[in-house]
ROMI-438652 format. One record per residue: x, y, z of N, C-alpha, C in turn; residue in one letter. Coordinates in steps of 0.1 Angstrom, whole numbers, plus 2048, in hexadecimal, padded with zeros to 3 digits. Each point is the difference from the previous one (the first is absolute). Layout:
BEGIN
XYZXYZXYZA...
END
This chain:
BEGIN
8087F48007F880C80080980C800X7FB80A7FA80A80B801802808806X80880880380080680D7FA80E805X7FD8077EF7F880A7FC7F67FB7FEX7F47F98017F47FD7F67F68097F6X80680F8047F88097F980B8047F4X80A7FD80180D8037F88027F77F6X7FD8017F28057F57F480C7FC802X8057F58038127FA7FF8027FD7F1X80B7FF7FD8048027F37F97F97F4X7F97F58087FB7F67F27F37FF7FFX7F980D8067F07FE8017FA8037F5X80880A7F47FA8037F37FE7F27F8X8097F68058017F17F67FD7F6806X7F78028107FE7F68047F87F37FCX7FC8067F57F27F57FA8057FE7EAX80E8098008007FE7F38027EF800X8087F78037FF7F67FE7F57F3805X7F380880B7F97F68007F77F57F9X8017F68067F67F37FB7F2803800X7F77F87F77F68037FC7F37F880DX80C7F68067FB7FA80B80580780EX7F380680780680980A7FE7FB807X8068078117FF7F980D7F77FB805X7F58097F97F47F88067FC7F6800X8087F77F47FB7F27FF80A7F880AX80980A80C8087F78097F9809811X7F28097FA7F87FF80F80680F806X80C8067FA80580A8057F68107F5X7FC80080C7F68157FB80280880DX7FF80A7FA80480C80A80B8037FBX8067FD7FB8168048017FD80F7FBX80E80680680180C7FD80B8037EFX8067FA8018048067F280E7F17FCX7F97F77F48077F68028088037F2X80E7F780180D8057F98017F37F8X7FE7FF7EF8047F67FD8087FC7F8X8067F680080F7FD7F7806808800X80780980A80A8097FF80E7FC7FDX8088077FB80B7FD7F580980280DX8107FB80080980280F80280D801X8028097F57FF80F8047F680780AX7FA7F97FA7F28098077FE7F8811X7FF7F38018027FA80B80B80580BX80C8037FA8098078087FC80D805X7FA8067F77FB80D8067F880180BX7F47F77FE7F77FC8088057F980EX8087F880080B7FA80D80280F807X8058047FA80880E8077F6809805X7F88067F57FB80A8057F47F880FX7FF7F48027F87F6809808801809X80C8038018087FC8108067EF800X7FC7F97F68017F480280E7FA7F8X80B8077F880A7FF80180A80E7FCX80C7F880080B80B7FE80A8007F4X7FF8057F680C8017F480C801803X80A7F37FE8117FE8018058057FCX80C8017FD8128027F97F87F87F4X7FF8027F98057FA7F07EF7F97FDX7F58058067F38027FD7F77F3801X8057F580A7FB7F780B7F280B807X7FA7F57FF7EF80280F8057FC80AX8038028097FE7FD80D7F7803809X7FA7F18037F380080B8077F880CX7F480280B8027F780B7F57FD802X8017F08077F17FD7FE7FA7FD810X8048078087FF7FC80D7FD7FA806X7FB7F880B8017F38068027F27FBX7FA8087F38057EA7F880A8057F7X8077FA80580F8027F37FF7EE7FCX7FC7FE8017FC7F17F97F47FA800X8007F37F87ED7FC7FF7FF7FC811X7F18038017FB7F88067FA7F27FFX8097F57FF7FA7F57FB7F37F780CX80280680C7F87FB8077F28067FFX8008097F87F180F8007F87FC7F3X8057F07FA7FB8017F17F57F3804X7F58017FB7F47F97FC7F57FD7F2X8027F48017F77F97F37F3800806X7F380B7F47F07F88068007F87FAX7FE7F380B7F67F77FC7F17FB7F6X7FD7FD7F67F88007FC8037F47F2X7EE8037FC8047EB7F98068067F4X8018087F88088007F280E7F7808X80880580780A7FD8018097F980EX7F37FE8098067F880E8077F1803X7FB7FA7F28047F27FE8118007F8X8048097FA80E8007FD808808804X7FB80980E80D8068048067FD80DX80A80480680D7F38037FD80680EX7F38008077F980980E80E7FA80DX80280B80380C7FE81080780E801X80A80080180780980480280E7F7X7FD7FA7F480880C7F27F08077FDX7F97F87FF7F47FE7FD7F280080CX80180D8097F87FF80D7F18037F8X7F57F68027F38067F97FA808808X7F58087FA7FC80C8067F48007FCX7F48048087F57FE7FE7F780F7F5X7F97FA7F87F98077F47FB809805X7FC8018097F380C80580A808806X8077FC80881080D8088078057F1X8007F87F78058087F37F98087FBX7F37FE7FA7F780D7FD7FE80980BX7FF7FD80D80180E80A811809800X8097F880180E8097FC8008047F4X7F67FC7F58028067F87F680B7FFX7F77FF8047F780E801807809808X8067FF80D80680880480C8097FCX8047F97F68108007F97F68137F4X7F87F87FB7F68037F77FC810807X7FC8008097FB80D80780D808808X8057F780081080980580A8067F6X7FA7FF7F58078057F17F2810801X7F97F88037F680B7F380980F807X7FB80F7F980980D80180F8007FFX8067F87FD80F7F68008038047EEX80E8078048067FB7EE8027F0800X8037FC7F88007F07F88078007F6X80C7F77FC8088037F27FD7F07FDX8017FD7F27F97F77F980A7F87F8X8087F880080A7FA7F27F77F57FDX7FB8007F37FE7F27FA8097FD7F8X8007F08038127F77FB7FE7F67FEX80C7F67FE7FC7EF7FD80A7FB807X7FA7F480480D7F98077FB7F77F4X8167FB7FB8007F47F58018057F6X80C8027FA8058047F27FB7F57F8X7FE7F48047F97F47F57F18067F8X7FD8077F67F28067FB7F57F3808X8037F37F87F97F78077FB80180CX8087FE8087FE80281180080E804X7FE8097FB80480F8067F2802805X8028068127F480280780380A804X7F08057FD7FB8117FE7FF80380DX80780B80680180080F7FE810803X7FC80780A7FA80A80580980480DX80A80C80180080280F7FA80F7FEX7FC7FF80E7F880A804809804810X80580E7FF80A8058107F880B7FEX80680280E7FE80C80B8078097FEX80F7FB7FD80E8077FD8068027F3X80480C7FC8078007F28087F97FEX8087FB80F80A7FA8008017F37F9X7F47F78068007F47FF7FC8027F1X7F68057FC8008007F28088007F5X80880C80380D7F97F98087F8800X8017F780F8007F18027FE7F97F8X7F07FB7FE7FB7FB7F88038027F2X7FF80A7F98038067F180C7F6802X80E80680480F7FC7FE7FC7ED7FFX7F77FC80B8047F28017F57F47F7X7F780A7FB7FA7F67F68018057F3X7F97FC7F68038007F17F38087F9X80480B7F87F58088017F68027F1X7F88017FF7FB8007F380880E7F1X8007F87F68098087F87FB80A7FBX7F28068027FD8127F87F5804809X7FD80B8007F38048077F47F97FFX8007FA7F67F47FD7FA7FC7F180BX80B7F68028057F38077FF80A80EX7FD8088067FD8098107F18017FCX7FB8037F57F48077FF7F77F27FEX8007F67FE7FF7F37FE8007F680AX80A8038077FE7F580B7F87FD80AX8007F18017F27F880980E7F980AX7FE80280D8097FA80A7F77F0802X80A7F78007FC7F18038037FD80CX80680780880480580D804809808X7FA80880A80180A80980880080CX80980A8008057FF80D7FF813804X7FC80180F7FE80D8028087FD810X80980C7FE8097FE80B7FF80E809X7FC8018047FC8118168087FA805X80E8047FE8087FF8107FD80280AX7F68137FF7FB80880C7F77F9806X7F67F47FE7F47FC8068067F2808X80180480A8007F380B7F07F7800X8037F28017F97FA8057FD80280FX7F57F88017FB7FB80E8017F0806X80A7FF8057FD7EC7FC7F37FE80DX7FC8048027F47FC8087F58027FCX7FF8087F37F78047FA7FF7FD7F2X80D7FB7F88048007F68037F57FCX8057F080D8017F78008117FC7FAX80B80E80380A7FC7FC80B80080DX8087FE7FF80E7FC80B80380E807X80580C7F280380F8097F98057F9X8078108017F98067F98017FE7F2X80B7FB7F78027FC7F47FC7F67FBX8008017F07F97F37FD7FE7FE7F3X8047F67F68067FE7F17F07F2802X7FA8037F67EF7F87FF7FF7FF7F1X8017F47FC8017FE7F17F07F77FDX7F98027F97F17FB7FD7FF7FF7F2X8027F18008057FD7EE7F38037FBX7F37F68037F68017FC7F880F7FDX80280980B8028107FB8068067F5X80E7F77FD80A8097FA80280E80AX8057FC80C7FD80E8028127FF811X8088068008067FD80E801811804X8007FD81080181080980A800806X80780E80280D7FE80A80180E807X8057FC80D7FD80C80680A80080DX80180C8068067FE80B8118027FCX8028007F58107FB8008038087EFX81180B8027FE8057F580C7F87F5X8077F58088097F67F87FA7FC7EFX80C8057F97FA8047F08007EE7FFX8067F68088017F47F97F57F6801X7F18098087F67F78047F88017F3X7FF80D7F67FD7FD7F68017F67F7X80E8027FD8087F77F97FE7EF7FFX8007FF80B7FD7F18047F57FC801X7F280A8067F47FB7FA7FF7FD7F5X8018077F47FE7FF7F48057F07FEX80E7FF8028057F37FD7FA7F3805X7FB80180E7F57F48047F98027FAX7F78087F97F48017FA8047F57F1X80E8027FC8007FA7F58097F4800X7FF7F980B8047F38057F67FA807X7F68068007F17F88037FB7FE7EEX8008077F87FB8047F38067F87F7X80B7FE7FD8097FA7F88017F1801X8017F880B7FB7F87FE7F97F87FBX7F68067FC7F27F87FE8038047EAX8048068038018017ED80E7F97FBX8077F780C80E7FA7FB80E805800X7FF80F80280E80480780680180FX80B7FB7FE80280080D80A811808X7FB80280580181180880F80080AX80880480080E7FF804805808801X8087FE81280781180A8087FF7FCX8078027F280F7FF7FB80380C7F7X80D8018018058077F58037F87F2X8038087F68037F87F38078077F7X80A7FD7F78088047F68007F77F6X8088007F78048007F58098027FAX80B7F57F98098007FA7FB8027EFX80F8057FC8038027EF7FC7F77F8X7FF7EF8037FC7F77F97F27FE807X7F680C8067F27F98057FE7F4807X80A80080A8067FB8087F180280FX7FB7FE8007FA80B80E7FF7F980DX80580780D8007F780A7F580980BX7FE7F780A7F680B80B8067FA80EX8018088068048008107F6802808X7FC7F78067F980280E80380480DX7FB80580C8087FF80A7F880B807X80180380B7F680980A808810801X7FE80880180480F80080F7FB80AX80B8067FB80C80180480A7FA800X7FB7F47F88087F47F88088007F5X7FC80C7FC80B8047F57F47FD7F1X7F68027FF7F77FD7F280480E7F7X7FC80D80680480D7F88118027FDX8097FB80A80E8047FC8047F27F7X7FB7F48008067F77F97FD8007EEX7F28068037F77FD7F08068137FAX80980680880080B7F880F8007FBX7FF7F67FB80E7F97F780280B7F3X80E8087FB8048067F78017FB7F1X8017F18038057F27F77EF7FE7FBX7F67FF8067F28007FC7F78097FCX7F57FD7FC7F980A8047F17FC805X7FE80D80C7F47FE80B7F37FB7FCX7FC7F88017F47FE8027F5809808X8037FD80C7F980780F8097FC80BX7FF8078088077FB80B7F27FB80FX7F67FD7FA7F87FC8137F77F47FCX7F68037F27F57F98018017FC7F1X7F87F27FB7FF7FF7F67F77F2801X7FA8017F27F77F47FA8087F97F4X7FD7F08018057F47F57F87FA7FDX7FC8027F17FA7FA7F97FE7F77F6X7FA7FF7F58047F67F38078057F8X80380F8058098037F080D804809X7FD8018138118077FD7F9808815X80A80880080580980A7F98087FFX7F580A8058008108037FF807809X80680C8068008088097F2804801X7FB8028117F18018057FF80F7FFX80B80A7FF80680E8048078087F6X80480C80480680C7F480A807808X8027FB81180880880480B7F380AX80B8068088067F98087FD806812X8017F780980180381080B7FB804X8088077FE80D7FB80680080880FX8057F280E80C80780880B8097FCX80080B80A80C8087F980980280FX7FB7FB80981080180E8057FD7FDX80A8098038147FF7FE8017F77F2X7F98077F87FC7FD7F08158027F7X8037F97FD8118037FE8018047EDX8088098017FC8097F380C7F67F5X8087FC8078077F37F87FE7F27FEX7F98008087F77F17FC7F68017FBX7F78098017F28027FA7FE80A7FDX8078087F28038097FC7EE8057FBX7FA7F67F77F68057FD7F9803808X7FC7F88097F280580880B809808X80780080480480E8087FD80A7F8X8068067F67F980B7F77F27FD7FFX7F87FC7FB7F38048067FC80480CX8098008087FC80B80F80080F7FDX8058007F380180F8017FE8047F3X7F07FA7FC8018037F27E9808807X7FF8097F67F58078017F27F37FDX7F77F98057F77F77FC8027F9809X8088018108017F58017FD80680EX7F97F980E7FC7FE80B80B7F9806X80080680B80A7F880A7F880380FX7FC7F18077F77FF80880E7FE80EX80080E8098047FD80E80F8027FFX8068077F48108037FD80280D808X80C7FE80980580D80480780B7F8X7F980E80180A8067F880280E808X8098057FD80680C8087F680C7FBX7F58068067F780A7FF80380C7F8X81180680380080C7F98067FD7F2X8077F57FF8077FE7F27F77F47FBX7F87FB8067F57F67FD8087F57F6X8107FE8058067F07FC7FD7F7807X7FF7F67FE7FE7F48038067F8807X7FC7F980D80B7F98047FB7EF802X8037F87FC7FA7F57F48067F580DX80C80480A8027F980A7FD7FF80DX7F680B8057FD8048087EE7F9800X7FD7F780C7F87F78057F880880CX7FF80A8007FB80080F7F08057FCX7FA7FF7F67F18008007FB7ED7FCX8067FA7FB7FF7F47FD80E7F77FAX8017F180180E7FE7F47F77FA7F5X7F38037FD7F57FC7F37FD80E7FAX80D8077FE8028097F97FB7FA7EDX7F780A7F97FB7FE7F18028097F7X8037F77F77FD8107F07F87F77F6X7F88067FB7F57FC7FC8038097F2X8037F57F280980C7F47F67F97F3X8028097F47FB7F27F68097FA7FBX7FE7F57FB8077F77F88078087F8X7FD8097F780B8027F3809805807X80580180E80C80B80480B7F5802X8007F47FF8087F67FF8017FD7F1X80D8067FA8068017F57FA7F57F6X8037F280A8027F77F87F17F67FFX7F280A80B7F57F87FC7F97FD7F2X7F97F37FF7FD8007F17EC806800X8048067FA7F380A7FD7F27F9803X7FF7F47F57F57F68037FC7F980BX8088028057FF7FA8107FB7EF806X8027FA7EE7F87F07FE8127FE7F9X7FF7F180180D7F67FA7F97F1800X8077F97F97FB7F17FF8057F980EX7F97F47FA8067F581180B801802X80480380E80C7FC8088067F67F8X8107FF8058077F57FF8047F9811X80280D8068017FE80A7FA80480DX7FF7FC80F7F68058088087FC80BX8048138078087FD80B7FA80480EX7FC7FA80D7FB7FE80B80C80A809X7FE80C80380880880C7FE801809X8077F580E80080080980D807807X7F680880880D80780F8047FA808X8067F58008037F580F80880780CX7F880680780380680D80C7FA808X7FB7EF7FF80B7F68088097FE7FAX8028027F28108007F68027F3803X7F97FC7FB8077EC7FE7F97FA7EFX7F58077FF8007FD7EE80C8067F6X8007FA7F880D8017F27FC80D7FAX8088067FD7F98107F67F97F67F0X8007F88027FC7FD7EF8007EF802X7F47F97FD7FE7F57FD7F67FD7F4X8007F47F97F77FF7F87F67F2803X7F08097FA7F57F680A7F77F97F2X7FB7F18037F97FD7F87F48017FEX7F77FF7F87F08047FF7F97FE80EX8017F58037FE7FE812801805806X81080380180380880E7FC80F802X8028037EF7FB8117FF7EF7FF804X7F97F78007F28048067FF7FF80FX80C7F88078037FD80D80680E805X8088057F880780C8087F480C7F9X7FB8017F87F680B7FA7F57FE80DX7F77F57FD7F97FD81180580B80EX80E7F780280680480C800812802X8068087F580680E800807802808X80A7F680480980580D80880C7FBX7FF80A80E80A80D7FB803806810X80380C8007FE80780B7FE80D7FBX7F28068087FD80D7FE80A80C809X8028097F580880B8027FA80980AX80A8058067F881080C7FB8047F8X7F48058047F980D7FC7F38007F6X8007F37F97FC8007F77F07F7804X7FD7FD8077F280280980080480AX7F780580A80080480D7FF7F7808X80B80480A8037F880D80D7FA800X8048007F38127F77FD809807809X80A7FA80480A8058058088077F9X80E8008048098067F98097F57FEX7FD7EF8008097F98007F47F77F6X8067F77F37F67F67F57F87F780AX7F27FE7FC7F97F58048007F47FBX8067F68047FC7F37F57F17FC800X7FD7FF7F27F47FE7FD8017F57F5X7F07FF7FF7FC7F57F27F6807800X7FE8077F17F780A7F97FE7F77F4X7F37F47FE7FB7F97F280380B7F8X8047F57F67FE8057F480B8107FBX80A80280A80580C8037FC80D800X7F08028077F88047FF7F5801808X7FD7F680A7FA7FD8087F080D803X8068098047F78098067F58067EEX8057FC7F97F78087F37F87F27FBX8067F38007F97F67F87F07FF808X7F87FC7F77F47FE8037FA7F3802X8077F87F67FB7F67FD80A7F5808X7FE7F180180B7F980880A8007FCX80D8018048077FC7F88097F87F8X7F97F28047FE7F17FB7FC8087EDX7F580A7FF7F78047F48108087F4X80780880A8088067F980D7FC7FCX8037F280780D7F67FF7FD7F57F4X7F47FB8027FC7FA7F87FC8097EDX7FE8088048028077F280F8037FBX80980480780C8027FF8077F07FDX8007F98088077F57FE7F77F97EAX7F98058007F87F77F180880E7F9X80280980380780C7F68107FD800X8047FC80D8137FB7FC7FF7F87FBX7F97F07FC7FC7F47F78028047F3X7F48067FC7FD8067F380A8067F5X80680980B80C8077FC80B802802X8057EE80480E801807806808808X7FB80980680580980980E7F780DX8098098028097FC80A7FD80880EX7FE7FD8067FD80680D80C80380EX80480980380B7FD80B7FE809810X8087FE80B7FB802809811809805X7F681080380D8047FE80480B812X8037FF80980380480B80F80B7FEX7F080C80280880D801801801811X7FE7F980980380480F80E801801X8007F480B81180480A8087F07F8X80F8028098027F87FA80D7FE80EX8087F780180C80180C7F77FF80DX7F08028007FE7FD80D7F58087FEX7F37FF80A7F180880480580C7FCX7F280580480480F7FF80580880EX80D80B7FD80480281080A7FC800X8037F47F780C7F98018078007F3X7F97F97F48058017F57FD80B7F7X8048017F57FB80D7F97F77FF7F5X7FB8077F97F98017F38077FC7F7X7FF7F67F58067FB7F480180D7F9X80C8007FA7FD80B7F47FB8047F6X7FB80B7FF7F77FE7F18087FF7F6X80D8028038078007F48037EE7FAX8007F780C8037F17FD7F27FC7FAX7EF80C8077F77F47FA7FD8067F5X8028097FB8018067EC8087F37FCX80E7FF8058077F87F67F47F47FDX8007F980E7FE7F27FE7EA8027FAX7FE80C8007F07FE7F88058067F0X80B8067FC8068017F48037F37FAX8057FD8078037ED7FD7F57F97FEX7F87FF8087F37F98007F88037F3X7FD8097FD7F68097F48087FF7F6X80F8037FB8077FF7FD8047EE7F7X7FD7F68098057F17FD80B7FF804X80880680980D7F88027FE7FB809X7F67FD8098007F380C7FB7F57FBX7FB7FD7F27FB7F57FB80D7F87FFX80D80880280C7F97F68077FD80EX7FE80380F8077FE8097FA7F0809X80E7FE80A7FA7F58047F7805812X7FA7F58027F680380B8007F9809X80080380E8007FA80E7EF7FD803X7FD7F380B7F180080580180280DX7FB80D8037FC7FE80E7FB7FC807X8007F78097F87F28067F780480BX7FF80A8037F28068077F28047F8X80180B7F17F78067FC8037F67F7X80C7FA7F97FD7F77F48038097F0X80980E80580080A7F680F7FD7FDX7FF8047F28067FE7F680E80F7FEX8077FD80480D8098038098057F7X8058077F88098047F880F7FE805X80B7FC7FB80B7FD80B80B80E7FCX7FE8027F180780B7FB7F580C7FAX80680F8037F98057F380E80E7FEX7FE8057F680880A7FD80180C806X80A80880E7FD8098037F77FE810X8037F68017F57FF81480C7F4807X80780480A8067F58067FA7F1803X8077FA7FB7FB7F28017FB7FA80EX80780880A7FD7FE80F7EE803802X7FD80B7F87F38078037F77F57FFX8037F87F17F77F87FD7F77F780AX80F7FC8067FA7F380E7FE80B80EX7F380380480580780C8067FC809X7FB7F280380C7F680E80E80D7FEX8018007F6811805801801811803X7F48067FF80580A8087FC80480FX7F77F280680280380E80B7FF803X8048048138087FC8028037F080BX7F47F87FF7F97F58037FB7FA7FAX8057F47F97F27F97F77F67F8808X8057FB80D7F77FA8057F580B808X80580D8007F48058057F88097F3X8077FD7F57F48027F27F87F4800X8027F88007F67F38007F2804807X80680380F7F98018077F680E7FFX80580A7F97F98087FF7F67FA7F4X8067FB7F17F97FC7F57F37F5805X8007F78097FA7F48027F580A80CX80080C8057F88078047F68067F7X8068077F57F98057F77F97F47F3X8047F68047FC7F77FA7EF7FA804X8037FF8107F57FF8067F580A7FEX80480F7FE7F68057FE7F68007F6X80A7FD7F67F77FF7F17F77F6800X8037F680A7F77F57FF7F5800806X80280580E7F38088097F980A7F4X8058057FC7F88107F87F47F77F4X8097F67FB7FA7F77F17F57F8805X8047FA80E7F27F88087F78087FFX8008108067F88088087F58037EFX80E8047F57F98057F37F57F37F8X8077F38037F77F97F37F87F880DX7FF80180D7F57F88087F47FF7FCX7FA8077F37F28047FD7F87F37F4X7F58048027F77F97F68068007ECX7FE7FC7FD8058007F780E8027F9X8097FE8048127FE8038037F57FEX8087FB7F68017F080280D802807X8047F380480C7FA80D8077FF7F4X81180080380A7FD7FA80480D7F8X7FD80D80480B80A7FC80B801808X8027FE80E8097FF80980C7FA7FCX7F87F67F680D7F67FE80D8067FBX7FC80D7F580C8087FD804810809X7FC80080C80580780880E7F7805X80780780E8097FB80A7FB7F6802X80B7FC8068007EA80680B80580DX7FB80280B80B7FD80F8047F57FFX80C7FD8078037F47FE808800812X
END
């Protein structure tokens, strides 16, 4: 809302030149005071500003702060319940159901706590595939987020494609409107409420640009399914011979610095759909972490910190010279820049490529007793795909510490999938069949010992040995078995010490690596009981997990 309401802000002469012919009213919102639509990032920026709601950088960065949630709230998110879709979705933890009638009351309230309210409007698509491309609606409170939205979905190509559009899904995001969970039927005052059968999700309470983002994406991981693609938290590139590979792996694992390879070119770096013809990006923009972001290792997304179109969610910067300080953590370490695609030199425009050849699984191993690089068979990769062992990074939901969590997030994704994800392994595993795909398991954690003790593998050894991999030169090396997970070992590669390969050899105990590995062994097996103990699961995927002995 503005902070003059009697005062036109810069974009009120054009607030309706690009509107849809389908108005709010068909999403229950009347009364608004003056709604803004498809605004271009010029104009968005202006509107941030003259709103109070961010600050212009050194070298023509947005900087916002998003106050209390510098990260999702993944405990604040709820599926309604209802028959279109209660029998296929994956109801527990990721997936808290929420009752129909508390949805249409938060949403009337959401509804009457707008009306005399500015409203800015981006209609977009998630899914560069034309086929699959879903017609999607955000509707904010904030200029900010709006241009959120704009930067991170894919937008229609002339006025005419604004003046035209029918959203196939709505998302309307009021930071400012707290819930009531006594009244409202939710946990706090926040709250991410997705209503497939609506088409419709609400979010409130919380001004984190990445609750957007990720609705949208469950929305099209409930959706995708059911027409035969399978929906994937990965990044993806592309080699010179249409080579194309995709990385999976949970925020901090290294998916945006690995897939933003100089030698390739970008696919996307977070989310993507595989289908019968091939790869395509769900998105038009990137969210990269940017703490203690290193301008020599990650030269490109570093420059996008300081390029004009781009948002940076919770970055400190020095007030009078408004530079940046990209190392400095003291508002969150889930520090964001939120940029488009084309600012990475080497993304490819189409944002689609054919089938993979290859499919690499990025695990953080907290305990540093996995190999930086093994290779897994169609089995195992539904066994470790299942599992998603990793460890979540500070900062990057609320409540983390400042030290990794070991986790198992299905499907490397856990908190967005909808459906079981027995539904999304099983489609993956018939797509590495089909298309010979090689799949490998690749541990960017620790290494010489846990964390505290040993250190981070270098990015510089896991380029080599994923340059090798994508590349074919580990097809031509010989291979160790590791007799706990049963993974398949590289003994040489070009440019990574041979010691790295085996971690036994860089504790400084093998017998108490064992001991650590035959722990983490146990866990995976507890996690796989806990995951496939359900109806419809057959017995004997375990068999290609760990074996204690």
């Amino acid at each position: 809302m503005s902070r003059y309401p009697d005062t036109p802000t810069p974009a009120a002469p054009q607030a309706g030149a690009a509107a849809s012919a389908y108005g709010l009213q068909n999403h229950g919102l009347t009364g608004l005071n003056r709604v803004y639509w498809n605004l271009t990032e010029p104009a968005l920026y202006e509107e941030s500003i003259v709103r109070g709601e961010g600050f212009l950088c050194h070298e023509g960065p947005l900087v916002v702060h998003t106050g209390k949630h510098t990260a999702r709230a993944a405990a604040d998110k709820f599926v309604v319940r209802e028959a279109s879709s209660e029998d296929y979705i994956w109801w527990g933890q990721h997936n808290r159901p929420f009752p129909p009638e508390s949805f249409h009351s938060l949403l009337a309230r959401i509804q009457a706590y707008l009306q005399g309210r500015d409203v800015f409007v981006q209609d977009c698509f998630g899914g560069a595939d034309p086929a699959y491309r879903l017609p999607v609606r955000i509707i904010t409170e904030t200029a900010w987020h709006s241009l959120f939205a704009r930067t991170m979905f894919l937008k229609p190509e002339n006025l005419e494609g604004y003046r035209s559009h029918i959203p196939e899904f709505t998302v309307i995001a009021a930071p400012g409107f707290n819930a009531s969970p006594l009244i409202d039927s939710t946990r706090t005052e926040t709250f991410i409420v997705l209503n497939l059968a609506a088409r419709l999700a609400i979010i409130g309470g919380t001004c984190y640009g990445g609750e957007i983002k990720k609705t949208v994406f469950t929305v099209l991981n409930a959706l995708l399914p059911l027409d035969g693609v399978l929906p994937m938290h990965c990044s993806a590139n592309v080699g010179g011979g249409g080579d194309s590979a995709i990385f999976f792996g949970l925020s901090g694992t290294g998916k945006t610095t690995l897939s933003a390879d100089p030698g390739r070119r970008l696919i996307g770096d977070d989310e993507h759909g595989w289908s019968d013809d091939g790869v395509f990006n769900f998105e038009d923009g990137c969210y990269a972490k940017v703490i203690r972001l290193s301008e020599s290792a990650e030269p490109q997304i570093h420059a996008c910190t300081r390029r004009f179109g781009t948002i940076l969610e919770n970055v400190v910067f020095d007030p009078r010279t408004r530079r940046l300080d990209l190392n400095d953590d003291r508002l969150t370490e889930n520090t964001r820049a939120a940029y488009p695609l084309r600012y990475i030199d080497n993304a490819l425009p189409e944002k689609r490529a054919g089938h993979p050849r290859n499919v690499v699984f990025l695990t953080c191993d907290a305990s540093g007793v996995l190999p930086p690089i093994a290779r897994l068979t169609p089995d195992q990769a539904v066994y470790h795909f299942m599992s998603g062992y990793t460890s979540k990074i500070a900062g990057t939901e609320i409540g983390l510490g400042t030290e990794p969590e070991i986790t198992f997030s299905a499907c490397f994704g856990a908190p967005f999938m909808v459906h079981h994800p027995y539904k999304y392994a099983m489609m993956l595993k018939a797509k590495l069949l089909s298309h010979g795909v090689q799949v490998w398991l690749v541990n960017t954690g620790w290494t010489g010992g846990p964390f505290g003790v040993g250190k981070r593998i270098s990015i510089r050894y896991t380029r080599a040995l994923l340059n090798a991999a994508l590349g074919g030169a580990l097809d031509q090396v010989e291979y160790w078995r590791d007799e706990v997970f049963g993974l398949q070992v590289p003994k040489r590669c070009e440019g990574v010490p041979d010691s790295i390969l085996d971690p036994a050899n860089t504790w400084p105990s093998r017998e108490e690596y064992q001991r650590k590995y035959d722990t983490l062994a146990s866990r995976f097996i507890e996690n796989f009981r806990l995951l496939t103990g359900q109806e419809g699961i057959p017995a004997g995927l375990e068999a290609h997990g760990p074996h204690r002995h």
